[in-house]
ZAMI-331878 format. One record per residue (C-alpha): residue number from 1; chain; x, y, z. Coordinates in steps of 0.001 Angstrom, whole numbers. Layout:
# ZAMI-331878
[rec NUM; "A"; [X; Y; Z]]
...
This chain:
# ZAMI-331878
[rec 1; "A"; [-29382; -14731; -20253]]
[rec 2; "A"; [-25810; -14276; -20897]]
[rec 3; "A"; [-25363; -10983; -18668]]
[rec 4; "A"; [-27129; -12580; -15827]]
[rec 5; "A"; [-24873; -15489; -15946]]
[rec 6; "A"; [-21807; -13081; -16149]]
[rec 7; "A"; [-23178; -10212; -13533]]
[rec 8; "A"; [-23710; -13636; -10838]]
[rec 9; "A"; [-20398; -14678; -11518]]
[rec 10; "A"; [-18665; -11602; -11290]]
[rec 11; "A"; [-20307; -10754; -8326]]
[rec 12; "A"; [-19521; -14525; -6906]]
[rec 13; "A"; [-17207; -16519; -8944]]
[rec 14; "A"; [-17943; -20334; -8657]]
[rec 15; "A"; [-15886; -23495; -9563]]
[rec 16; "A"; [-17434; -23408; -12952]]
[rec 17; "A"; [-16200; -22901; -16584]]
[rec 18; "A"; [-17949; -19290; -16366]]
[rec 19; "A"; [-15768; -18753; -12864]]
[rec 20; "A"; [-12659; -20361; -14529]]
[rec 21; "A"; [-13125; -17430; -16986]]
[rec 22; "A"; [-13850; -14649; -14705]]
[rec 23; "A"; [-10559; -15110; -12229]]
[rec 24; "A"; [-8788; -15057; -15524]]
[rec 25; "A"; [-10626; -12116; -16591]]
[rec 26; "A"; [-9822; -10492; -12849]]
[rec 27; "A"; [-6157; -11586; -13127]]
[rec 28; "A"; [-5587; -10017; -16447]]
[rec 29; "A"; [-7621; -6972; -16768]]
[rec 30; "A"; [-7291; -5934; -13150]]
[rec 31; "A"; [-3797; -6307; -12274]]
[rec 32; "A"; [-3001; -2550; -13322]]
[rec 33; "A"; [-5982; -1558; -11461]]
[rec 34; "A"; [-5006; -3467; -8240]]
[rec 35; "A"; [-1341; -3031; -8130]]
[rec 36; "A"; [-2053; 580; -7882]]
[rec 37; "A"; [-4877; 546; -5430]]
[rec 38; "A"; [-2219; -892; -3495]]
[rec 39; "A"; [660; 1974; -4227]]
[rec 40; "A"; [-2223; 4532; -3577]]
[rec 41; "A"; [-2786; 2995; -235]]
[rec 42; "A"; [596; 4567; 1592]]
[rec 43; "A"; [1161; 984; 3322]]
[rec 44; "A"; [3876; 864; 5296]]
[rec 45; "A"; [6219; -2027; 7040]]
[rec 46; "A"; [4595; -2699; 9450]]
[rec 47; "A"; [492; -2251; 9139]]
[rec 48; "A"; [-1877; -4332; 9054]]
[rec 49; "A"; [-3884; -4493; 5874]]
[rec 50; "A"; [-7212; -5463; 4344]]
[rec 51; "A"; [-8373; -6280; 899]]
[rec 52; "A"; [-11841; -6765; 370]]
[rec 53; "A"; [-13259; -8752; -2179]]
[rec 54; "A"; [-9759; -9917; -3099]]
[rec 55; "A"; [-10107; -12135; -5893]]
[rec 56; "A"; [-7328; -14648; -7412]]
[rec 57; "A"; [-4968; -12557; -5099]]
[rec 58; "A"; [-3116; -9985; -7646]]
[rec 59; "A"; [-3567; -7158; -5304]]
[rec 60; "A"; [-2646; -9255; -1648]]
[rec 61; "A"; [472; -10289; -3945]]
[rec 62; "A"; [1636; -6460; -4601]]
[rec 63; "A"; [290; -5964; -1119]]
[rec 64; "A"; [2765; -8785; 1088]]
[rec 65; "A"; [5979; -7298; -690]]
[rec 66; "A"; [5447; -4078; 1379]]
[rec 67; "A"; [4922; -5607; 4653]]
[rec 68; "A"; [8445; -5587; 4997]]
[rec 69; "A"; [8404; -5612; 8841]]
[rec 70; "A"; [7638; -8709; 11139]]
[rec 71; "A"; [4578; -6772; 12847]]
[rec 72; "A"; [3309; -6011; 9114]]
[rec 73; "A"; [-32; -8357; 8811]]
[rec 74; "A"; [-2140; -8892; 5776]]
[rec 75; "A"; [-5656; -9653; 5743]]
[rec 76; "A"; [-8111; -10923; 2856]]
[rec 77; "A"; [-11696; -11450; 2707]]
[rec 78; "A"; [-13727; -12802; -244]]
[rec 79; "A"; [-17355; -14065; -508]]
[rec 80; "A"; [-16606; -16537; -2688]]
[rec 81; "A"; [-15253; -19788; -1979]]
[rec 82; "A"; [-13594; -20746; -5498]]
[rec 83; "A"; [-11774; -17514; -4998]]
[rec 84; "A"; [-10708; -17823; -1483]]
[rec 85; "A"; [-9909; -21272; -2535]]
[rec 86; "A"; [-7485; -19900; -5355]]
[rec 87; "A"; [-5826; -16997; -3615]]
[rec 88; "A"; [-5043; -19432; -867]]
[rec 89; "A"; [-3222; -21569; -3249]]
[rec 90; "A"; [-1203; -18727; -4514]]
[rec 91; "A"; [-519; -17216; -977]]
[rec 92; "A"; [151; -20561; 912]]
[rec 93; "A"; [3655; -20131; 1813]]
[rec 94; "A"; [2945; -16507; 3290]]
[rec 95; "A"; [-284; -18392; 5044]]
[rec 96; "A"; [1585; -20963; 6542]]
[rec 97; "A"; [4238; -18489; 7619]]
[rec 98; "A"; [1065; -16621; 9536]]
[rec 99; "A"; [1997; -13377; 7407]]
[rec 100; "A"; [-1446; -13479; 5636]]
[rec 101; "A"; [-4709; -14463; 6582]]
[rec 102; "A"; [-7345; -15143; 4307]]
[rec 103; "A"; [-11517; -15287; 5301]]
[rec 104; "A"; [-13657; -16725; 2961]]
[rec 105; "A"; [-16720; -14215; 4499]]
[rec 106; "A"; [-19221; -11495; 3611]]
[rec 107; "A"; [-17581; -8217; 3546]]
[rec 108; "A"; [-20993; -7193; 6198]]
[rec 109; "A"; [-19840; -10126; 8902]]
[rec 110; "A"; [-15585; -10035; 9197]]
[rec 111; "A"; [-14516; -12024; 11995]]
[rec 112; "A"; [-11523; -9169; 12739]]
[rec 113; "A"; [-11395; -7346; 15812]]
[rec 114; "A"; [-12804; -3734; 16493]]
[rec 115; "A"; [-10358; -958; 15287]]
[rec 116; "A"; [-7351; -3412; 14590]]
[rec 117; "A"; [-6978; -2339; 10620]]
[rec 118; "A"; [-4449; 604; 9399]]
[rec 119; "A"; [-5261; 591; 5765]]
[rec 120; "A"; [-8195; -1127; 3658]]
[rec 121; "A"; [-7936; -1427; 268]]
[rec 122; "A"; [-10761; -2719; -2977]]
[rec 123; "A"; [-10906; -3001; -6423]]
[rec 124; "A"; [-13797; -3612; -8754]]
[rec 125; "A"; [-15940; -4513; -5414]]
[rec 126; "A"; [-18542; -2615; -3397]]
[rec 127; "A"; [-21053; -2633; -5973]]
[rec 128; "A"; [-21738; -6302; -5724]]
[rec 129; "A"; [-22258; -5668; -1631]]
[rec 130; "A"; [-26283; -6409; -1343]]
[rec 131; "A"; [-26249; -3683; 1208]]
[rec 132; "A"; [-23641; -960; 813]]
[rec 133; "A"; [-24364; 572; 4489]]
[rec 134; "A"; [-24051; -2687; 6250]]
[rec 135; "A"; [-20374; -3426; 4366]]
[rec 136; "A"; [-19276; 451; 5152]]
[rec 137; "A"; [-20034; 208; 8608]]
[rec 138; "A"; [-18536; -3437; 9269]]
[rec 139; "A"; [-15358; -1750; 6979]]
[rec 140; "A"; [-15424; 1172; 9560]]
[rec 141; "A"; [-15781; -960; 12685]]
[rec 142; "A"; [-12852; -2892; 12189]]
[rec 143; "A"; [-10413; -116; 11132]]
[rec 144; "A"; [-8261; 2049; 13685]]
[rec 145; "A"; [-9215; 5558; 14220]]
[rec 146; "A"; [-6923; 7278; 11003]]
[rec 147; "A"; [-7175; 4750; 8967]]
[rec 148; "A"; [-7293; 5102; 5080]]
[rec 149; "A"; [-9235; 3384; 2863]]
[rec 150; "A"; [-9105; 3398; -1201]]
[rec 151; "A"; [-11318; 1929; -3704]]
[rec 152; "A"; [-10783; 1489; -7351]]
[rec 153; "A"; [-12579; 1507; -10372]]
[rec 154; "A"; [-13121; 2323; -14173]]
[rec 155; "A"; [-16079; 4137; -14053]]
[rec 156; "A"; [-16455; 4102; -17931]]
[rec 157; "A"; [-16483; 441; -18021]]
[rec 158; "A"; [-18936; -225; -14605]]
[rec 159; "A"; [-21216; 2617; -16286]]
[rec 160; "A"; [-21119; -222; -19440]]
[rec 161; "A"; [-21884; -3120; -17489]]
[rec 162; "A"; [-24693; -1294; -15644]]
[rec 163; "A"; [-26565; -293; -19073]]
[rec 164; "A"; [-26246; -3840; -20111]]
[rec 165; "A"; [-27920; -5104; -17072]]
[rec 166; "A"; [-24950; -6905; -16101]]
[rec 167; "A"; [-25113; -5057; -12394]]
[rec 168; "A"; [-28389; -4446; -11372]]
[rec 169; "A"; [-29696; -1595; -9025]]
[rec 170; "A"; [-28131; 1776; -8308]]
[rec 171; "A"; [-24848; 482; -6119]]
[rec 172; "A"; [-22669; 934; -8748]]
[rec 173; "A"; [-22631; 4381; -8536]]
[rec 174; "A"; [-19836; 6275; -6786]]
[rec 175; "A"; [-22161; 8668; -5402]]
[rec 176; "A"; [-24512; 5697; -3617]]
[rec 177; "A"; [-20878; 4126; -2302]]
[rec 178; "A"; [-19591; 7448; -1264]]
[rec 179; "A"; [-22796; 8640; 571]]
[rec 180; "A"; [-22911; 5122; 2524]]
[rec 181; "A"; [-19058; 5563; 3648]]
[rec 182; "A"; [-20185; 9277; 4860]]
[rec 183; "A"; [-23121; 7531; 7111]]
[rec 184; "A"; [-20897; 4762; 8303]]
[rec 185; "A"; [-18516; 7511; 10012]]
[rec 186; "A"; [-15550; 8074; 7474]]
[rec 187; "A"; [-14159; 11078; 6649]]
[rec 188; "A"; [-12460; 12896; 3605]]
[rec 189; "A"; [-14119; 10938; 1203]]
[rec 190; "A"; [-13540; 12080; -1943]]
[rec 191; "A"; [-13357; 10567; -5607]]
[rec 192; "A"; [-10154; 11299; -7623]]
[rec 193; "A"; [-9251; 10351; -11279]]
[rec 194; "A"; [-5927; 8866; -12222]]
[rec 195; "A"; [-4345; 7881; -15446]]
[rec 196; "A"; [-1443; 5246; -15782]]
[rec 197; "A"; [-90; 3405; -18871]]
[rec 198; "A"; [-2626; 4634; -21130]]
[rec 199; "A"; [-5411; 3253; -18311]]
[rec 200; "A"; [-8054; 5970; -16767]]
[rec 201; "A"; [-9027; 5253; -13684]]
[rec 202; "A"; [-10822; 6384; -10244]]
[rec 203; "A"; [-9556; 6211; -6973]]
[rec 204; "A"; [-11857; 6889; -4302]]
[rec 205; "A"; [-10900; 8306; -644]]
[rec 206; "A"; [-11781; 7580; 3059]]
[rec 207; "A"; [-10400; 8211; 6475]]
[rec 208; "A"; [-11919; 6094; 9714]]
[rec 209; "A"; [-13425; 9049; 12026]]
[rec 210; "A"; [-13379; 7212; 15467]]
């Protein structure tokens, strides 16, 4: 009972004592993770960025201190309201500023116009999408022709959660992600492991074909 309880709220964190505990869990244990995604991203000054799935907002924060320049734009989408709710609290003066925007949306339906997106970033994400074609090719869609994508994970540990029924199905695997990006129309996808501060990780490629 207890991994279905913990899959459903990792997968959609609610305003609940088991969602309290997963945004801390997300804030702790995935900062390394999502600080990086970000470094690995090549943002510059003056794109305009998207996190999917963005969580308490670790990753926008490390994100909004490299849109140095007053055309840079940062985007977030999330599916679940508590934690749209509590990255907009900790991004509100960047919000009100119009420097950020946050959707509380599925990753499958993003109210963002066609090829308006330089770089997309996601950590710990796409394999709580119900349908991983329908969130590639919404990702693709709204992302300029060029545009890179990267996606992070610890395969080790999503292999865990996956044998203890925590995730259930097949979208966890890299391969099923990787073959849906291919479909969708990106380009250079690749998977690539990285190691940092003791921490192995993977960091996986894509480049918007248009």
């Amino acid at each position: 009972m207890w991994t279905k309880i913990l899959g459903k709220q990792l997968g959609l964190p609610t305003r609940s004592v088991a969602g309290w505990l997963v945004g801390k869990l997300l804030t702790s244990r995935n900062q390394v993770l999502e600080e990086n995604t970000v470094q690995l991203c090549g943002i510059q000054p003056g794109d305009t960025v998207l996190e999917l799935g963005h969580g308490p907002g670790v990753g926008l924060q490390a994100a909004a201190k490299l849109l140095t320049d007053p055309t840079g734009h940062l985007i977030g989408v999330d599916y679940s309201e508590y934690m749209y709710q509590m990255a907009k609290e900790q991004m509100k003066e960047l919000v009100a500023s119009g420097k950020v925007t946050l959707h509380h949306c599925d990753v499958a339906a993003m109210p963002l116009v066609d090829s308006s997106v330089d770089k997309v970033f996601h950590c710990n994400c796409y394999y709580f999408w119900p349908d991983l074609r329908k969130g590639t090719t919404e990702i693709h869609r709204v992302m300029k022709p060029g545009g890179q994508m990267v996606t992070t994970l610890r395969l080790v540990r999503v292999a865990r959660l996956a044998a203890q029924r925590v995730m259930e199905g097949e979208n966890w695997r890299p391969e099923a992600y990787m073959a849906a990006l291919k479909d969708s129309g990106f380009i250079d996808v690749r998977m690539e492991d990285k190691q940092l501060k003791n921490i192995t990780f993977q960091a996986i490629y894509a480049t918007a074909s248009k």
